[in-house]
N, C-alpha and C positions, 0 to 999 in steps of 0.2 A: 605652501600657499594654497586656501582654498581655491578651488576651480569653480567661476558662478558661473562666466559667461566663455564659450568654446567658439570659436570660428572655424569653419574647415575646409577645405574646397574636394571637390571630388570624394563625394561625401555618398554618390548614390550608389556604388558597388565596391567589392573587393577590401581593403581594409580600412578605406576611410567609412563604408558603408561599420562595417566592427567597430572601429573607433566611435563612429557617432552613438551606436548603442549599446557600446562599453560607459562611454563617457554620461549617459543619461538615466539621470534622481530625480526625485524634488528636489528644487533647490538653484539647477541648474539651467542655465539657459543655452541653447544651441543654435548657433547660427551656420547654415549648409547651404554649399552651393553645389552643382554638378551641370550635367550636360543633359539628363532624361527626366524628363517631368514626373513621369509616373514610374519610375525605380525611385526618386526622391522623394514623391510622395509616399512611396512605403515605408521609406527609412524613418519619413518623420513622422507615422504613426505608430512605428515600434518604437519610438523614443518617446512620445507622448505616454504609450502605454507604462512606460518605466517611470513616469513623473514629472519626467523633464519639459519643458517651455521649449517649442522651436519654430524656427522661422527660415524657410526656404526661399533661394534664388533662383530659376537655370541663369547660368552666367557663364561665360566666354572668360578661363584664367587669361588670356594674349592680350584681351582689351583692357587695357592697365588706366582707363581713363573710369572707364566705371566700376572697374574693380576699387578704385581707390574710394571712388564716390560710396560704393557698397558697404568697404571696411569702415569707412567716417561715420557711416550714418548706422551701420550695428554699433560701432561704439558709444555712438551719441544715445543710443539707447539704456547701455548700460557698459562700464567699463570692459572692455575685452581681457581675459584673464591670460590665454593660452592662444594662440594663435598657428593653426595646422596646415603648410601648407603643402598637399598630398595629391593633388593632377596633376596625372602623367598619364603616357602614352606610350607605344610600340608598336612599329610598323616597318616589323624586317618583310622582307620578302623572299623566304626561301632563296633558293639557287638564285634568284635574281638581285639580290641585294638589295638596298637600302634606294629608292629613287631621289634626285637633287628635290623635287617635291617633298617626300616626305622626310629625309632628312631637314628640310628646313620646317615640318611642320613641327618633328620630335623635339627640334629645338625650340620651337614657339611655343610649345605648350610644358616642356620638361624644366624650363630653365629662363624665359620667357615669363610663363607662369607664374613661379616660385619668386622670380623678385616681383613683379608685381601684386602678389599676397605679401608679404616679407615687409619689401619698404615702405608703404604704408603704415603697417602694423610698427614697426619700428618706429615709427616718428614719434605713434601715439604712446608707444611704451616710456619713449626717451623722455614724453613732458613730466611722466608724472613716477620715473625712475622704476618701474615694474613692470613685471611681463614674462611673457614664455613663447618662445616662438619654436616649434618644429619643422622644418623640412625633411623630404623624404628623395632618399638618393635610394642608392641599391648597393649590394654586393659587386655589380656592374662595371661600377665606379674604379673598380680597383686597378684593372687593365683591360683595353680593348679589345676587342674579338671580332674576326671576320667575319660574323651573320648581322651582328648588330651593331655596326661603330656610333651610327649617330646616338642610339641608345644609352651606349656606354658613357659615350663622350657629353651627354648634357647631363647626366648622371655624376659624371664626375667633376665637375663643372660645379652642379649644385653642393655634393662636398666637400671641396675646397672651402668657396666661396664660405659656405657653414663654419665650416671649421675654424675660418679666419673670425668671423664676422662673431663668433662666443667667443672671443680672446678680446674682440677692441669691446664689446658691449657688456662684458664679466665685470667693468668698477661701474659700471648704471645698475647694477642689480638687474641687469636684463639675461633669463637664462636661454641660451640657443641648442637645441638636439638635434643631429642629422641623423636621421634614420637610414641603417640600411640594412634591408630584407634579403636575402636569398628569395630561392622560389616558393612565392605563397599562390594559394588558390584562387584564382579569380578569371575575371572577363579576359583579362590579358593573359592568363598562360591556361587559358581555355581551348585556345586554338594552335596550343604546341605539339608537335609529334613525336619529341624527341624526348627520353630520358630527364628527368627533372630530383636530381639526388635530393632528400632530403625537406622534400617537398610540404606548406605547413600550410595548416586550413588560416583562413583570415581571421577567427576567434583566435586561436591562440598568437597569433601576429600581433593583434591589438594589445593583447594582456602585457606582452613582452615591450611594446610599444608605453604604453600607459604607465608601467612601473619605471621605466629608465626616464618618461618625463617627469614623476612626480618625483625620482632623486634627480635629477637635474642634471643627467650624463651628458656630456658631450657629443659619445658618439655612440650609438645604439644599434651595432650590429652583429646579425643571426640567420644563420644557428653556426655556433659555433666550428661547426665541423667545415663549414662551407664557408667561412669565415679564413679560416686557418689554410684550406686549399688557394683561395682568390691572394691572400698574402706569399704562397710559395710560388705561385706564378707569377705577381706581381715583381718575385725578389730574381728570379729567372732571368740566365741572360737572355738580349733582344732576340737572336736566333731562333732558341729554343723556346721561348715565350710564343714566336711568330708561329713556328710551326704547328707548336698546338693549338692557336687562336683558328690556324688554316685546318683545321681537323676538327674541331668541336661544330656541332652540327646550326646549322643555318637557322636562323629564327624565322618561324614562318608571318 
């Protein structure tokens, strides 16, 4: 399916900032939302420069009343093709863990977020039986770890939820892809101290991204090497699972 019109949220840095100008031709229209005015407003002059038509929000993913109003009214402009839904957040605290604040913020905005981009875009996909919807989960997702639970845990949450939600909407012709990343370069593992294996710049994150949407995988995740580690831990008994979640270093 051609891609004319892209929705994205969290579109001003890290890989949705890649994906926005991956995704930008003539031809295509781009609709971007984020949280900083002027990182957004860069994004959407290097996608102009590439050809592409865009139209920026700052918008709040939690407020799920104007997000919806936001999704209605870019479609009403022109059909939404693909539909990305990529803010997110992390706010471990070193030795100090995770705070009931921001544990409930990671979940407001990880998972929170994500269906309020999502079900919208799903409604509109389901009138007219087309569409593409991505979410982005992480490698995170697979088992929880003692610097970062909340992280993990709306991570994997998100998923799930993915994972189910491309099996009931596969006979609408509605395609679903949950992304999920290992360590890519950006705002959020900018401020990490600790070892990051395998670590990948946000261009190539999006390439790998963009091709697993346009064949319409499932589940799109990388790099493989860090993929295959997060499943041998995941297959690990609880014990031995625990101990190394208790030894793997704290997310700052």
């Amino acid at each position: 399916m051609a891609l004319a019109h892209i929705l994205m949220t969290g579109a001003s840095s890290g890989i949705g900032e890649s994906l926005a100008i991956g995704y930008a031709r003539p031809g295509v229209t781009l609709s971007l939302s984020g949280r900083d005015g002027a990182r957004l407003a860069a994004v959407a002059e290097r996608c102009r420069a590439r050809g592409a038509a865009v139209d920026t929000i700052i918008l709040d993913v939690t407020d799920a009343d104007r997000m919806a109003r936001w999704i209605a009214a870019r479609d009403a402009c022109a059909p939404l093709d693909l539909v990305i839904a990529n803010a997110g957040v992390s706010a471990g605290l070193g030795a100090q863990g995770e705070s009931a604040a921001a544990t409930r913020h990671i979940f407001a905005v990880n998972l929170d977020g994500v269906l309020n981009t999502a079900l919208p875009a799903v409604e509109l996909f389901r009138a007219r039986r087309r569409g593409q919807l991505a979410v982005i989960s992480s490698l995170a997702s697979f088992r929880g770890v003692g610097g970062a639970p909340a992280y993990c845990g709306s991570k994997a949450a998100v998923r799930v939820w993915g994972e189910g939600l491309r099996s009931a909407l596969a006979r609408e012709n509605i395609g679903v892809s949950v992304v999920c990343p290992g360590f890519v370069v950006s705002r959020m593992t900018d401020v990490n101290t600790f070892p990051m294996p395998f670590l990948m710049s946000a261009e190539r994150s999006a390439g790998i991204i963009m091709r697993g949407i346009a064949a319409n995988k499932g589940r799109i995740a990388y790099p493989w090497p860090m993929m295959a580690a997060v499943w041998l831990l995941a297959a690990l008994p609880d014990a031995v699972a625990t101990w190394i979640g208790r030894i793997l270093p704290d997310k700052n």
